[in-house]
C-alpha positions in Angstrom: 9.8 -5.3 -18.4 11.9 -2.2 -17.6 15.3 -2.8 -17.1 15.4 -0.5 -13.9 16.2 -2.8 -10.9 13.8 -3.6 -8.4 15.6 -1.9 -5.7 13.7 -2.4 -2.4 13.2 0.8 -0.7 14.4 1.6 2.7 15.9 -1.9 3.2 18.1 -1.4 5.7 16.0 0.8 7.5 12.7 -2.2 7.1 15.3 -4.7 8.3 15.7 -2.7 11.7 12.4 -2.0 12.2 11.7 -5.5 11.8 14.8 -6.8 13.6 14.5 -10.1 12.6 15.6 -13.1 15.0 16.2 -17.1 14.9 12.8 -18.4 15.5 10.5 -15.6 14.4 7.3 -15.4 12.7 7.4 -12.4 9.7 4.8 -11.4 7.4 5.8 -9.5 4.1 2.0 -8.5 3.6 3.0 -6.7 0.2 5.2 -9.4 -1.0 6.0 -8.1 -4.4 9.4 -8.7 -6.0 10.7 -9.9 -2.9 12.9 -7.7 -1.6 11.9 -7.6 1.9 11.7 -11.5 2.0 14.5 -12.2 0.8 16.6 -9.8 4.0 14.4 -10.9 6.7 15.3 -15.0 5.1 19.5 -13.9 5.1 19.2 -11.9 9.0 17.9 -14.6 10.5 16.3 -18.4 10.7 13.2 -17.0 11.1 9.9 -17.8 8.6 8.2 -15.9 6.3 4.9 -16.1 5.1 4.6 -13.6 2.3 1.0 -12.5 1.0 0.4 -11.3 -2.2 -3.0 -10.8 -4.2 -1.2 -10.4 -7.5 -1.0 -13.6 -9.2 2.4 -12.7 -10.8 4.0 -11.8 -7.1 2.4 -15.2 -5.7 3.9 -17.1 -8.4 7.1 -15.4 -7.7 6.7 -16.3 -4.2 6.8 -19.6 -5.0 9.3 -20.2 -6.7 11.6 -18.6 -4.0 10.1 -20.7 -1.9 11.6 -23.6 -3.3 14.7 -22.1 -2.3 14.0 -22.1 1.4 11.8 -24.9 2.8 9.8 -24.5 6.1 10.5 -21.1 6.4 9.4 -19.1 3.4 5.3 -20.0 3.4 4.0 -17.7 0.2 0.0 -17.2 0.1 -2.4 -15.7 -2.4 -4.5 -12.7 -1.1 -5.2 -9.4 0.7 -3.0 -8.2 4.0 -6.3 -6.5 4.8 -7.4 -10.5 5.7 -4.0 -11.4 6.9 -5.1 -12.4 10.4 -7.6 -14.5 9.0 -5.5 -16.1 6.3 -2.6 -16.8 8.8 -4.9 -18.2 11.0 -5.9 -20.8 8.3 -2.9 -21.8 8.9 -2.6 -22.2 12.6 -0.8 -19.5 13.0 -2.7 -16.9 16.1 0.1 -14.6 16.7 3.5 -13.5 14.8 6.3 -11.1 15.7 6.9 -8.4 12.6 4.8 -7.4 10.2 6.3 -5.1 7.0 3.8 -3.7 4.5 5.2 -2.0 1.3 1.7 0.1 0.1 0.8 1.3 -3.1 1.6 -0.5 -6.4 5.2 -2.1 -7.2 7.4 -1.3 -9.8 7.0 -4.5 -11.7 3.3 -3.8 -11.7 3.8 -0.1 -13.1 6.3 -1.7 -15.4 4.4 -4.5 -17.8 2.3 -2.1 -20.0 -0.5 -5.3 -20.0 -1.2 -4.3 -16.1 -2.8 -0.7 -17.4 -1.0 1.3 -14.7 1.2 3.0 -16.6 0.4 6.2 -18.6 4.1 6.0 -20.6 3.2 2.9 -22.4 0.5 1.5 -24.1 -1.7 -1.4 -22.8 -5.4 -2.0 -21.3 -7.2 0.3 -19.1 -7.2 -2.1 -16.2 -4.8 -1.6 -13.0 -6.3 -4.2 -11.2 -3.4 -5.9 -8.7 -5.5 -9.0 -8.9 -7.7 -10.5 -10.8 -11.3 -9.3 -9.6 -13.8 -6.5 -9.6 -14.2 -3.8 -11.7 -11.2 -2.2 -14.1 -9.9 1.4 -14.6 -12.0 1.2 -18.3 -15.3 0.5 -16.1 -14.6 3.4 -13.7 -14.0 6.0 -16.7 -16.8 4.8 -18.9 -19.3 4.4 -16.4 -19.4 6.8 -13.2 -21.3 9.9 -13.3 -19.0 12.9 -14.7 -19.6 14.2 -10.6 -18.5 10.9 -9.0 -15.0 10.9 -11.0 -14.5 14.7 -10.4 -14.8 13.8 -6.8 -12.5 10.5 -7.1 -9.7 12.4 -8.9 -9.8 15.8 -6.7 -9.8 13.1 -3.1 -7.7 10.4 -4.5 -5.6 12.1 -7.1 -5.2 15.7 -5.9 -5.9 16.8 -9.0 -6.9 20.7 -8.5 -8.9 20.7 -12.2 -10.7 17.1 -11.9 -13.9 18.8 -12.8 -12.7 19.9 -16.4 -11.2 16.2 -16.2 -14.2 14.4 -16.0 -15.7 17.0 -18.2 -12.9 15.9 -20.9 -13.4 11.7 -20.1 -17.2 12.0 -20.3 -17.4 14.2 -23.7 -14.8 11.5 -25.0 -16.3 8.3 -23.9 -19.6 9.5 -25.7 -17.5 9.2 -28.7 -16.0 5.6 -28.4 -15.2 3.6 -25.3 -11.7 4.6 -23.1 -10.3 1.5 -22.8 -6.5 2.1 -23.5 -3.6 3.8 -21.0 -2.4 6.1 -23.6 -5.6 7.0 -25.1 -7.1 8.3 -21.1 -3.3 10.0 -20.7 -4.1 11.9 -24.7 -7.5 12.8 -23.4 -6.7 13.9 -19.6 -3.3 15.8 -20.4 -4.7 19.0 -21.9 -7.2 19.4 -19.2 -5.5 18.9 -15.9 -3.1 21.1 -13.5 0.6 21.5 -15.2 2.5 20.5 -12.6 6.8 20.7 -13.5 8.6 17.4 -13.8 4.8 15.2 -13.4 3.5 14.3 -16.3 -0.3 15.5 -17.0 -1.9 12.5 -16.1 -0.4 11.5 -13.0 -2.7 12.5 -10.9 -5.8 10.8 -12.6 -4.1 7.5 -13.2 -3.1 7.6 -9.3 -7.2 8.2 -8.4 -8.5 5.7 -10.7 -5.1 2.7 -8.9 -6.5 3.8 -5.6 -10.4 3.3 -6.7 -10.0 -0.1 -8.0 -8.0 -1.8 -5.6 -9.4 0.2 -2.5 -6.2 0.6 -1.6 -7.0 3.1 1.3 -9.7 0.9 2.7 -7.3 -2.2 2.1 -4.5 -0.3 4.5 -7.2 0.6 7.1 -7.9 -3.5 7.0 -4.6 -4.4 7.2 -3.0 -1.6 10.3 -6.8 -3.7 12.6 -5.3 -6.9 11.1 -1.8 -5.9 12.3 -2.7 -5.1 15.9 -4.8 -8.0 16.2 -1.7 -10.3 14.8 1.2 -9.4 16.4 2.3 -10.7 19.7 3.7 -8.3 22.9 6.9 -6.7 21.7 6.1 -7.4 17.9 7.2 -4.6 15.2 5.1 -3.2 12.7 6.7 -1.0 9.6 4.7 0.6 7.2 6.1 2.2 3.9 4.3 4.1 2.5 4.9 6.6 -1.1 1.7 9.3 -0.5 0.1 11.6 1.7 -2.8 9.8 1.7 -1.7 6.7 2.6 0.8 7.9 5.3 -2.1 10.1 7.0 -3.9 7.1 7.5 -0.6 5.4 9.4 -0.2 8.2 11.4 -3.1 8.3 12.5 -3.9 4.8 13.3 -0.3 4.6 15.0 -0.9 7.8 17.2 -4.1 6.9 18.4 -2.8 3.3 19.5 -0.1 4.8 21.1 -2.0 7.5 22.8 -0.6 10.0 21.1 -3.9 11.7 19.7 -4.8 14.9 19.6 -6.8 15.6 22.9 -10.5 17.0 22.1 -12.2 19.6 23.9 -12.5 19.0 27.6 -15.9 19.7 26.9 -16.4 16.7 24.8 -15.3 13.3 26.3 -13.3 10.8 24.6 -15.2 8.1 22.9 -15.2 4.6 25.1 -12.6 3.2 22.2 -10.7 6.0 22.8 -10.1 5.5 26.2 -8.5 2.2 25.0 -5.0 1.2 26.4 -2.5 1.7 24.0 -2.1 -1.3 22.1 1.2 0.3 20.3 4.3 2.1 20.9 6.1 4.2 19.0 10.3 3.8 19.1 10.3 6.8 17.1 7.9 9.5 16.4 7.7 10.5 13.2 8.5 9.3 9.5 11.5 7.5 8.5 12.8 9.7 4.9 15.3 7.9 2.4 18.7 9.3 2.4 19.7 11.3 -0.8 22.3 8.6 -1.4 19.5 6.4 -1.7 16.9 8.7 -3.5 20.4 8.9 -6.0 20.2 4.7 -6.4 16.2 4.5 -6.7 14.3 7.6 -8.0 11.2 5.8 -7.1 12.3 6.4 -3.1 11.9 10.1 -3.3 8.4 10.1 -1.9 9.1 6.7 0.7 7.7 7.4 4.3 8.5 4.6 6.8 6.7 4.4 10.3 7.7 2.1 12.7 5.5 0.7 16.1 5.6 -1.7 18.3 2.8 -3.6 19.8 2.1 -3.6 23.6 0.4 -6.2 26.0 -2.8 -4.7 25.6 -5.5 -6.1 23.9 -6.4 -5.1 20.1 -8.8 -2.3 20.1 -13.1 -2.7 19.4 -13.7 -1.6 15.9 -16.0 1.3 16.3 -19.8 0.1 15.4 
């Protein structure tokens, strides 16, 4: 494990987004190390029930929640499914809801996870235990299906000479290391200053195996369908792609949409009342005091909403 702390990021800013009170129903749907829990726990006697699908965070989850009977409730599994899971447990309306997206430190940090393209360990990246693994995706999509997955999810300008580089290699023995897909991407792809090589690839690949843009799109419908009148939602969020998604989820809930033509009607769904607002408009930055204390917060965006009366949008057919 690396001995860089775990620091939470944008904690005190979560923590008044959320604005915990005695009495009220959280969900940490990105439970991770913690840190999130553990504030909304010492603001207020409220209870948590923290989701995580990585068996590591879950286990970690439970264990705290020895420390705090009836109000810290950890469960295994998606935030995509979290209105389903909560209902499970009788539970058909809650009042904040923080998700943390992307992968966590301690995930990036144990070289056995495969995230990590500055130590060695298997190509896998998986946060839980299911589906296919990074090594599948590199040794068995077509060389045009990865060029497209790195250029969409990675950003990476050269993905073609990329997937030129993995399929060439791959013929020669199976990718199924971190370091040996960072030695074989590195010479090919856009030299970017202070990013190492292979960034860009090893963020495509995170993205494809846990769906993780899909799995935010699940969990923002989840979230409006969860919380109550008045109930906050903050989302933090480390990438363009993830944050474009929040925006525009939030600013179409809130009405705050781009108007189309006035020659082309809005959509029935569109004409929806708004099932959100927004307290602030805009992104929530960390401070360069704080960017100072965690590198890791440099690229944190925080958006905040909070849910109206109105009823949880129809998901288009």
């Amino acid at each position: 494990m690396s001995q860089i702390p775990h620091s939470p990021v944008l904690l005190a800013e979560v923590l008044a987004g959320i604005a915990p009170r005695d009495g009220a129903v959280i969900v940490d749907g990105t439970f991770g190390a913690g840190g999130y829990t553990r504030a909304f726990l010492a603001a207020a006697d409220c209870r948590v029930y923290a989701i995580d699908r990585d068996p590591g965070a879950f286990a970690a989850a439970q264990a705290l929640a020895a420390g705090y009977p009836e109000r810290l409730f950890p469960i295994e599994g998606r935030f995509g499914e979290m209105d389903r899971l909560l209902s499970e447990l009788g539970i058909a309306a809650v009042d904040g809801i923080a998700l943390d997206i992307g992968v966590s430190s301690m995930q990036i940090d144990q070289a056995d996870r495969g995230f990590s393209f500055r130590t060695d360990g298997p190509l896998d990246m998986r946060m839980g235990g299911d589906g296919p693994t990074a090594a599948d995706l590199v040794n068995e999509e077509e060389e045009g299906d990865l060029a497209d997955m790195i250029f969409h999810l990675g950003g990476e300008r050269r993905s073609r000479q990329v997937a030129r580089a993995i399929v060439a290699a791959r013929r020669e023995a199976p990718i199924t290391r971190t370091l040996q897909l960072a030695e074989i991407v590195a010479p090919h792809a856009e030299r970017v200053v202070g990013i190492h090589a292979a960034t860009k690839t090893f963020q495509a690949l995170r993205i494809r195996v846990n769906d993780e843009l899909g799995e935010l799109e699940r969990g923002l419908r989840a979230a409006e369908r969860l919380l109550r009148a008045a109930g906050r939602l903050v989302v933090v969020s480390f990438h363009s792609l993830e944050d474009r998604i929040v925006k525009r989820f939030l600013d179409d809930r809130s009405g705050h949409a781009a108007s189309p033509s006035r020659h082309s009607p809005l959509p029935v769904e569109r004409r929806a009342e708004p099932s959100f607002r927004l307290p602030k408009r805009g992104a929530v930055k960390p401070t360069e005091a704080e960017i100072a204390r965690n590198p890791r917060a440099r690229s944190a965006r925080m958006r905040v909403a909070e849910r109206t009366a109105a009823p949880a949008w129809a998901e288009a057919a």
